[in-house]
C-alpha positions as CSV (number, residue, x, y, z in Angstrom):
1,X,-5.9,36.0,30.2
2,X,-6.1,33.4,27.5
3,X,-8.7,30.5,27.5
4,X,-7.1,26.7,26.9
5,X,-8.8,24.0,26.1
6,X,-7.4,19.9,27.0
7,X,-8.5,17.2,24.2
8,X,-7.9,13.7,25.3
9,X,-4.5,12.7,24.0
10,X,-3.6,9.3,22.4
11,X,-2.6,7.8,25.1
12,X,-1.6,4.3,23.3
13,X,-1.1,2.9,20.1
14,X,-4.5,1.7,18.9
15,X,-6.2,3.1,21.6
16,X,-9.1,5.9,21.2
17,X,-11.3,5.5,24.4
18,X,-11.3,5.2,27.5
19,X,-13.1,5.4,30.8
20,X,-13.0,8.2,33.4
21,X,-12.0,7.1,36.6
22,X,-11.5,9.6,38.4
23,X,-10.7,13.5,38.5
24,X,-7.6,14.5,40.8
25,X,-8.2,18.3,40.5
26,X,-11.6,20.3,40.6
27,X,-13.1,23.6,38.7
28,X,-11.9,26.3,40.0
29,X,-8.2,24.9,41.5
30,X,-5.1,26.5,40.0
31,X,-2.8,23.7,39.2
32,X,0.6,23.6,37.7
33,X,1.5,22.1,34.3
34,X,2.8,17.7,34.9
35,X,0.4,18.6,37.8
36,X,-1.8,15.1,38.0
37,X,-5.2,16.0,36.6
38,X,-7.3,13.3,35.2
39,X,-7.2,9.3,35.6
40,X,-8.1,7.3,32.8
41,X,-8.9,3.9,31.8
42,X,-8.2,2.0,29.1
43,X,-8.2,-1.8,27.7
44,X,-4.7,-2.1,28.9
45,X,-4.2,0.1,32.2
46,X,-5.6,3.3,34.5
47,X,-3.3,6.2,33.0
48,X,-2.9,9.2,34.8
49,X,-3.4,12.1,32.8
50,X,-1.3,15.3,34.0
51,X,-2.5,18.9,33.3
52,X,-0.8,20.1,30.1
53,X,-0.4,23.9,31.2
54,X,-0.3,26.0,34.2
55,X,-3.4,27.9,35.2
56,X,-7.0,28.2,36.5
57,X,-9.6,24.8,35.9
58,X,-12.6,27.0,34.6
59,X,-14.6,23.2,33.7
60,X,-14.6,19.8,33.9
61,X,-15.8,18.0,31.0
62,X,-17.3,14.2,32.4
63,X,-17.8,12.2,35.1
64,X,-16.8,9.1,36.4
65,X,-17.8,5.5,34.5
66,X,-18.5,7.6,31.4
67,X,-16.8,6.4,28.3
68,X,-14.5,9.4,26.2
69,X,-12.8,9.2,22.8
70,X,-9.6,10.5,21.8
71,X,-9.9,14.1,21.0
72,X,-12.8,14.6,23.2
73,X,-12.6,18.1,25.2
74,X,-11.9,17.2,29.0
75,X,-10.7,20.3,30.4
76,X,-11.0,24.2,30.1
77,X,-8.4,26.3,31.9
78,X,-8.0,29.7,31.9
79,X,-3.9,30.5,31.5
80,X,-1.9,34.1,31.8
81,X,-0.6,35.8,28.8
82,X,-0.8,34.2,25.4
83,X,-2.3,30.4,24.4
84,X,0.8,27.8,24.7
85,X,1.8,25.9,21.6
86,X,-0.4,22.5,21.2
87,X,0.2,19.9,23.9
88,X,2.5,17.4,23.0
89,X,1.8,15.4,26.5
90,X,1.6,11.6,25.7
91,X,1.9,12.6,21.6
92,X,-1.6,13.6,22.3
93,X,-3.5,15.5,19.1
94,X,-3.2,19.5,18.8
95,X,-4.8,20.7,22.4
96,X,-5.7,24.1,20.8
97,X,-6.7,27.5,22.5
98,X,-10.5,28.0,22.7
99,X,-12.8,29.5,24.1
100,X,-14.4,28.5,27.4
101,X,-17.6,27.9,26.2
102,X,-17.6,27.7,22.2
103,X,-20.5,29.8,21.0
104,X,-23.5,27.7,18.9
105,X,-22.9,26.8,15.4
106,X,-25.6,26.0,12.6
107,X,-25.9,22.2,12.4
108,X,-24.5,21.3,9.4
109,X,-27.1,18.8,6.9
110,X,-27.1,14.9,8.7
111,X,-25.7,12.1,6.8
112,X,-27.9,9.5,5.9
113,X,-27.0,6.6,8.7
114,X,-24.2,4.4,7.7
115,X,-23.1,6.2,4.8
116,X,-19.2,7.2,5.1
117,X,-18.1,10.0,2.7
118,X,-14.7,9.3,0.5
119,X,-11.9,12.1,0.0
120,X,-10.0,12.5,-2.3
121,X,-6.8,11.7,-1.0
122,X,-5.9,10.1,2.3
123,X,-7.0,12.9,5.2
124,X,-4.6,11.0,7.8
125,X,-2.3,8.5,9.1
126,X,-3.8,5.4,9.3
127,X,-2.5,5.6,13.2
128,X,-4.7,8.7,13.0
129,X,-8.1,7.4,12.1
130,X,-11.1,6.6,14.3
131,X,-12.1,2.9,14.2
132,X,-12.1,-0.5,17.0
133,X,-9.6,-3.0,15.7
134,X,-12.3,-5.2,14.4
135,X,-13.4,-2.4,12.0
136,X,-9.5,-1.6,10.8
137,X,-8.9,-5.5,10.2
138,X,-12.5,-5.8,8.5
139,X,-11.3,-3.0,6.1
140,X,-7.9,-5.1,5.3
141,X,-9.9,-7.9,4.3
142,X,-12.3,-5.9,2.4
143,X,-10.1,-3.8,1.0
144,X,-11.1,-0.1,2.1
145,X,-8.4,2.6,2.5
146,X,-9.8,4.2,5.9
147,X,-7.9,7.0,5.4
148,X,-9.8,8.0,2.9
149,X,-13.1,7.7,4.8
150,X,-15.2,10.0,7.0
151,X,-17.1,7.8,9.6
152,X,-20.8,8.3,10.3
153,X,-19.7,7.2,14.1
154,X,-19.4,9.3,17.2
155,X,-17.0,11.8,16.5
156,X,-15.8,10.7,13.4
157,X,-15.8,7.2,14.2
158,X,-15.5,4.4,11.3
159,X,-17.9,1.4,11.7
160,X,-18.2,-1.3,10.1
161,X,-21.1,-0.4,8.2
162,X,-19.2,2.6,6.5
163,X,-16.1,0.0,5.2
164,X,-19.2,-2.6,4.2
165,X,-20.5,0.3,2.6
166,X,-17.7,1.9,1.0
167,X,-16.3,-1.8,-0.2
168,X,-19.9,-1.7,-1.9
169,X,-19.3,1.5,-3.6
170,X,-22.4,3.4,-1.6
171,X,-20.4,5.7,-0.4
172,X,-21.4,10.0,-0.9
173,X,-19.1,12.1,-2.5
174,X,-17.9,14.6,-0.2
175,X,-20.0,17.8,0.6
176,X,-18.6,21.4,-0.3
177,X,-18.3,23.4,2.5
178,X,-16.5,26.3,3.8
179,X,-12.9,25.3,5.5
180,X,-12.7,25.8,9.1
181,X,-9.4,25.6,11.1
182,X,-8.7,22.1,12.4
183,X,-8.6,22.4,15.9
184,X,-12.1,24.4,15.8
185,X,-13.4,21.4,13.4
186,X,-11.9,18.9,16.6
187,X,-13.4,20.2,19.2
188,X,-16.5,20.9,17.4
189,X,-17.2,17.1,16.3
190,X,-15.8,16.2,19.9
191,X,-18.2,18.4,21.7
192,X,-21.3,17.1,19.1
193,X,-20.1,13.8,20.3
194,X,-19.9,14.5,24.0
195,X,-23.5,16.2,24.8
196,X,-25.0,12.9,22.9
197,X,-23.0,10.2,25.2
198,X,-24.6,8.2,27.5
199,X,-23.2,7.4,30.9
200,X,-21.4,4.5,31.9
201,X,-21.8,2.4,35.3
202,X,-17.9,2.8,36.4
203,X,-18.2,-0.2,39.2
204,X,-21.0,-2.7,39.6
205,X,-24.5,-1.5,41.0
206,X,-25.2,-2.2,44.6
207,X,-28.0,-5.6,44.8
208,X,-30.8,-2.6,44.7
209,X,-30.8,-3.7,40.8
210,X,-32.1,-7.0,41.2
211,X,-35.4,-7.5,40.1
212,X,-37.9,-10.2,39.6
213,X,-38.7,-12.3,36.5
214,X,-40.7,-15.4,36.0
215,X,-38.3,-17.8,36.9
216,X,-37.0,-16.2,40.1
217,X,-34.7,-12.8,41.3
218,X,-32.0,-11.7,38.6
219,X,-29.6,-9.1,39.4
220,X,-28.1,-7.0,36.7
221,X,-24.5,-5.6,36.9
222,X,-23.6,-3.6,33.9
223,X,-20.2,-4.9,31.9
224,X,-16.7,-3.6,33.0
225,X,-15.0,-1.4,30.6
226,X,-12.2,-3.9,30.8
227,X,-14.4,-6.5,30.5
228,X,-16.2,-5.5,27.1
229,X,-12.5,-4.6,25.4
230,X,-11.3,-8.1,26.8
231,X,-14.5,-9.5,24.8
232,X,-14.0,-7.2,21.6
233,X,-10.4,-8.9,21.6
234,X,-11.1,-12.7,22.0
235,X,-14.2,-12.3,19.3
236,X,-12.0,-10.4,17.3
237,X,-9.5,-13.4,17.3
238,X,-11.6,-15.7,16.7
239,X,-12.8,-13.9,13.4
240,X,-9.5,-13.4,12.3
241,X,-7.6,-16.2,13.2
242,X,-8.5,-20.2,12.8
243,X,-7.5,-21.4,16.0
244,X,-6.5,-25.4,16.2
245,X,-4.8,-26.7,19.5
246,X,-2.2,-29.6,19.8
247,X,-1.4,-31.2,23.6
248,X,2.0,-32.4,24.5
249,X,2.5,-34.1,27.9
250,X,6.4,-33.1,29.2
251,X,8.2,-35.1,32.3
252,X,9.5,-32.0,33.7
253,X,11.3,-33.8,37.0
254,X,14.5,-32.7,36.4
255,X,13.8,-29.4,36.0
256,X,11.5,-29.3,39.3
257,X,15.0,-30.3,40.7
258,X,17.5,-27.8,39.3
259,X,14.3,-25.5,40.7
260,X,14.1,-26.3,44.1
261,X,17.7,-26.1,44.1
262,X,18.0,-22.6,43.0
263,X,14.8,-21.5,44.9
264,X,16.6,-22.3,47.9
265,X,20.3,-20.8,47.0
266,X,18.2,-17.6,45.9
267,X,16.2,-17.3,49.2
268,X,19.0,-16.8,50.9
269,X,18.9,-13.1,48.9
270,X,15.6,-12.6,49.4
271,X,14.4,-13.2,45.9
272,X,11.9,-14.8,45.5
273,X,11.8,-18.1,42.3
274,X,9.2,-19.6,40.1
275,X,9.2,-22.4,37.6
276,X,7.7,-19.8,35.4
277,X,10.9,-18.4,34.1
278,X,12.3,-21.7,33.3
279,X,9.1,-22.2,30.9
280,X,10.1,-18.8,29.6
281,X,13.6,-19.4,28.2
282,X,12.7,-23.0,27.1
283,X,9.9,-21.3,24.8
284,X,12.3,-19.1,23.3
285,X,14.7,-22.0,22.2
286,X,11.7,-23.5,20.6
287,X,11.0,-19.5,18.8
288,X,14.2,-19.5,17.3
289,X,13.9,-23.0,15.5
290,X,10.5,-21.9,14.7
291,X,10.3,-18.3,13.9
292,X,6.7,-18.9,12.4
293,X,5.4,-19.5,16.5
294,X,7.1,-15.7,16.9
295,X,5.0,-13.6,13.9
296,X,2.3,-12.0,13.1
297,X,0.2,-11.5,9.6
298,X,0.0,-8.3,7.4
299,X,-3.2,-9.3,5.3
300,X,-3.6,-5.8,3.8
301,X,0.0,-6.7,2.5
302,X,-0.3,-10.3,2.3
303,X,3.2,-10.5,4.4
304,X,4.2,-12.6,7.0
305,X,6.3,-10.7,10.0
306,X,8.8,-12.3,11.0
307,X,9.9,-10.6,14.3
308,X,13.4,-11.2,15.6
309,X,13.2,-9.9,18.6
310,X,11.3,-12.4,21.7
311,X,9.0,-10.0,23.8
312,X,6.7,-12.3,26.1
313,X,3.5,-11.4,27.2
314,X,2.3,-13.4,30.1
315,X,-1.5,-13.8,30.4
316,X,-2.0,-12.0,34.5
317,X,-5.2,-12.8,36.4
318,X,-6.8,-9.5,38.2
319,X,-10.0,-9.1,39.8
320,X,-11.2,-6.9,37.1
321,X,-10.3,-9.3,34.3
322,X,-7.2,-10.9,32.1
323,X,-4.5,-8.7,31.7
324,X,-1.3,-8.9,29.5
325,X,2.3,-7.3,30.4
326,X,5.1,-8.0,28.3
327,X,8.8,-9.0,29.0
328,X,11.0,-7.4,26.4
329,X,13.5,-9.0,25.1
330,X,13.5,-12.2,27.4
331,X,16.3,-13.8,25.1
332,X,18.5,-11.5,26.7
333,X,17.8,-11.7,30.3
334,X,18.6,-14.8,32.9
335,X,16.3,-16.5,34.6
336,X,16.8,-14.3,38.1
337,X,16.1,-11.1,36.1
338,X,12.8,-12.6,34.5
339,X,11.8,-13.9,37.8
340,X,11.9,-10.5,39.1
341,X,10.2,-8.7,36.0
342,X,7.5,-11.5,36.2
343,X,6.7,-10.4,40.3
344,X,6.7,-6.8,39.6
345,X,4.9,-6.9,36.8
346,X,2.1,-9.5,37.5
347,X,1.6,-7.3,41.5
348,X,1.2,-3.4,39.4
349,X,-1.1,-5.6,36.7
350,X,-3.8,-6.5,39.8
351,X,-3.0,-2.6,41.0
352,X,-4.0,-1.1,37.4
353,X,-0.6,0.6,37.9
354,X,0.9,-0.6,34.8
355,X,2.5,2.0,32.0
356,X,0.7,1.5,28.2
357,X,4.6,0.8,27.2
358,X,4.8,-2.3,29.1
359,X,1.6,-3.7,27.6
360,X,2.3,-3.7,24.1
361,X,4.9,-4.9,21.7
362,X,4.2,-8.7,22.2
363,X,5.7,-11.0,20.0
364,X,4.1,-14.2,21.8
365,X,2.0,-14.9,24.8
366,X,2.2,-17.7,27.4
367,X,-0.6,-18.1,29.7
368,X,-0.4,-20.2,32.8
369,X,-3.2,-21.9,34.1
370,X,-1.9,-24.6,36.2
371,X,-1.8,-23.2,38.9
372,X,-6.1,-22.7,39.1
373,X,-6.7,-26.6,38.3
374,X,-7.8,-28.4,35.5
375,X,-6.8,-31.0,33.2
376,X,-5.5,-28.8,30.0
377,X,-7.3,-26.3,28.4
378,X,-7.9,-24.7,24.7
379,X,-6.2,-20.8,24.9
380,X,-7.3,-18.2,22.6
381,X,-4.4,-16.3,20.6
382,X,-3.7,-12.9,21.8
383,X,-4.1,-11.0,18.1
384,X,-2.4,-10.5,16.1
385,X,0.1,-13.4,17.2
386,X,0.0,-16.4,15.6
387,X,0.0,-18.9,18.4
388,X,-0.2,-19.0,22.2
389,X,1.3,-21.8,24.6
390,X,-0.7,-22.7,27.5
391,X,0.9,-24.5,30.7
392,X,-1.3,-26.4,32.5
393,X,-0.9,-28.4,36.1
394,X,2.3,-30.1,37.2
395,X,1.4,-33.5,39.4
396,X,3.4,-36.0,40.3
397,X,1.7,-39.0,38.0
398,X,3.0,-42.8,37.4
399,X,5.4,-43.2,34.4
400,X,7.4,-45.8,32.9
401,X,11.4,-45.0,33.1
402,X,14.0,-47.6,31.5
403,X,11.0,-50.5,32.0
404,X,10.1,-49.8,35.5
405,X,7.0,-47.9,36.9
406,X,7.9,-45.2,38.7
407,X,6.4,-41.5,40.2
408,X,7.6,-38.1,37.5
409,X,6.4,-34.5,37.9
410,X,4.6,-34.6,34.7
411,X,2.3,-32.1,32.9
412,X,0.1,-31.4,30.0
413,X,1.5,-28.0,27.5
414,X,-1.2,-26.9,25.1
415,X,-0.6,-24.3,22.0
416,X,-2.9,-23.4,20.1
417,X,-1.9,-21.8,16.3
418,X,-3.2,-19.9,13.6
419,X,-3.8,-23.2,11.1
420,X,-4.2,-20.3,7.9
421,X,-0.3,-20.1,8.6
422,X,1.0,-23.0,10.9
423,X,0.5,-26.9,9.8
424,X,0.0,-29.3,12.4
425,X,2.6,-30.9,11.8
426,X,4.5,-27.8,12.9
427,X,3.1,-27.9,15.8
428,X,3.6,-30.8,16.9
429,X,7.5,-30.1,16.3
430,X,7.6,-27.6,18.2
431,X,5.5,-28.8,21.4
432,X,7.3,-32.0,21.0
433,X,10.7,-29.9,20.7
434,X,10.0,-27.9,24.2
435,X,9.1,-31.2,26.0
436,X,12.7,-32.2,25.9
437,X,13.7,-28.9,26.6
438,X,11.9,-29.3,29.6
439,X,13.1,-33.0,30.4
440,X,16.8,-32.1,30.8
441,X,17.0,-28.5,31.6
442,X,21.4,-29.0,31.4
443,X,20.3,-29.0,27.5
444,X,18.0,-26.4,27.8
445,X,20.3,-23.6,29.6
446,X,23.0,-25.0,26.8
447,X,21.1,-22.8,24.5
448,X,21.9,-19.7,25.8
């Protein structure tokens, strides 16, 4: 019999940690390799892990609510004849062979806190390395090569007190030591890692943590997983990006008429019509005679990406927080087809059901928030985009057509842009340029 061990794969691009959910196999079960083993959450969606080999569960490595990072140990089995080739499951790192319970090691000498070492030459892909988003775009603007960095966080981690360091020259040169194979190296720094990590609350505590202050009863309810990523985003767009918003008011009558038209014809198929779609392919008009409202920024190369392709995320309300799915290519679909994509993928983003795939690969974001209330509101960009269009509530409101007052659908659009790259008076083109979109939808669908 041969020992196995399971290191958390990559299960995303950019992703490397997640949250245990829940296990769907115990120590001691026999499962079957694609047998479902493991469910795991991320900033984007609960992924189900399947077991990478046939065999006996000998341990279980975590518990649910506790956070894990990519390369992390999760799962021992014990497998007949020899150890498999490394996993390749969800282009997960080298899951090598090891023993069931690795035997102690000297501790090698501590680093000095917050003090990265350098290499020599790259060590990895910059795909490959350890560090939050923040960290990786601090390093662009400080210009640090993380590849070239060892981080003093868990498991290998790079914070950003290694790039301030390292962009500061204190850096240490690298230690001599002895080479060990890399998988043993892994798995060591993973388990190091592991046996130092604190729990995580994986649901809000029952009212028994409530307790008294001063100025009355407070209860305290530890921070979603979701939550905190959903908060590392928005500050980390906010530090990158300098966020100006312009409002445009659009008379969008006629197009609540070709809608209600449709709706009805549709019904009769059983599919089921919003005005979202509409908003959809009218944005994408305004894309293509603005291709600056559909890139994104290299700074570490000082490029601007122009993509030409139109993926469209659409901002998704859940209970556990703001989720984005993305349409791909929406230029290329007709309003029925996004209609349905929209309903299918808004109902699996409430279920946490969603694949990594259909959250990623955005080229602009459109979040509607008429339909909760409110007059028109600020949106934050969804990095690294370079704008964002908000649609806000639709109302029938007094107007003055051909010199008489009379009752129009009307509403408020908000977009707010990335002013290092977009002027304002960009901006203003291209809201301006979607409100008559929206005012004779015959033009609009003329575009396509």
């Amino acid at each position: 019999m041969a020992q196995y061990t399971f290191l958390l794969p990559d299960v995303g691009e950019g992703i490397h940690e997640g949250q245990l959910v829940e296990w769907l196999a115990s120590a001691g079960d026999t499962i079957k390799e694609d047998q479902p083993l493991v469910r795991i959450e991320t900033d984007k969606a609960v992924v189900e892990l399947p077991s990478p080999v046939s065999g006996k569960i000998t341990q279980l490595k975590g518990e649910p609510g506790e956070i894990i990072h990519v390369g992390d140990p999760i799962a021992f089995f014990e497998i007949e004849g020899a150890a498999p080739a490394p996993s390749h499951h969800h282009d997960a790192p080298a899951a090598q062979a090891a023993p069931a319970a690795p035997a102690p090691q000297a501790a090698a000498p501590a680093a000095p806190a917050h003090t990265a070492t350098l290499a020599a030459t790259p060590a990895k892909r910059p795909q490959d390395v350890l560090a939050t988003p923040h960290t990786r775009a601090l390093a662009r603007q400080m210009g640090v090569d993380i590849t070239r960095l060892q981080g003093t966080g868990r498991a290998g981690r790079i914070t950003d007190e290694d790039i301030q360091a390292a962009a500061s020259g204190q850096i240490a040169a690298p230690a001599p030591q002895a080479a060990a194979p890399v998988h043993q190296q892994v798995a060591d720094q993973a388990a190091q890692a592991h046996t130092a990590r604190t729990p995580v609350a994986a649901a809000p505590p029952a009212a028994a943590n409530v307790e008294v202050t001063v100025h009355g009863p407070v209860e305290r309810v530890p921070q979603t997983f979701l939550r905190r990523k959903i908060a590392e985003q928005m500050v980390l767009s906010r530090q990158q990006l300098v966020h100006v918003t312009h409002i445009e008011e659009a008379d969008v009558t006629e197009l609540f008429k070709h809608y209600d038209e449709s709706k009805k014809a549709l019904a009769k198929r059983d599919i089921k019509l919003t005005p979202l779609p509409y908003f959809i392919k009218a944005t994408i008009a305004c894309l293509k005679e603005f291709p600056i409202f559909n890139a994104s920024y290299d700074a570490q190369k000082g490029e601007i990406l122009f993509k030409k392709y139109y993926n469209i995320g659409i901002a998704v309300d859940t209970p556990e927080g703001l989720v984005v799915p993305v349409i791909k290519d929406a230029d290329r679909k007709d309003i029925v087809t996004i209609a349905q994509e929209i309903r299918d993928l808004a109902k699996r983003a409430r279920e946490r059901t969603l694949k990594i795939d259909e959250m990623r690969g955005g080229s602009y974001t459109i979040t509607n928030i008429g339909p909760v209330g409110g007059v028109f509101a600020t949106p934050i960009i969804n990095y690294p985009e370079l704008a964002i269009l908000g649609l806000h509530k639709i109302e029938d409101r007094p107007a003055v057509v051909d010199g008489e007052i009379c009752v129009r659908k009307r509403m408020y659009l908000s977009t707010s842009f990335d002013h290092q790259l977009i002027d304002g008076a960009d901006a203003a083109r291209f809201m301006r340029t979607l409100a008559e979109m929206l005012a004779e939808p015959a033009y609009l669908f003329t575009r396509f």
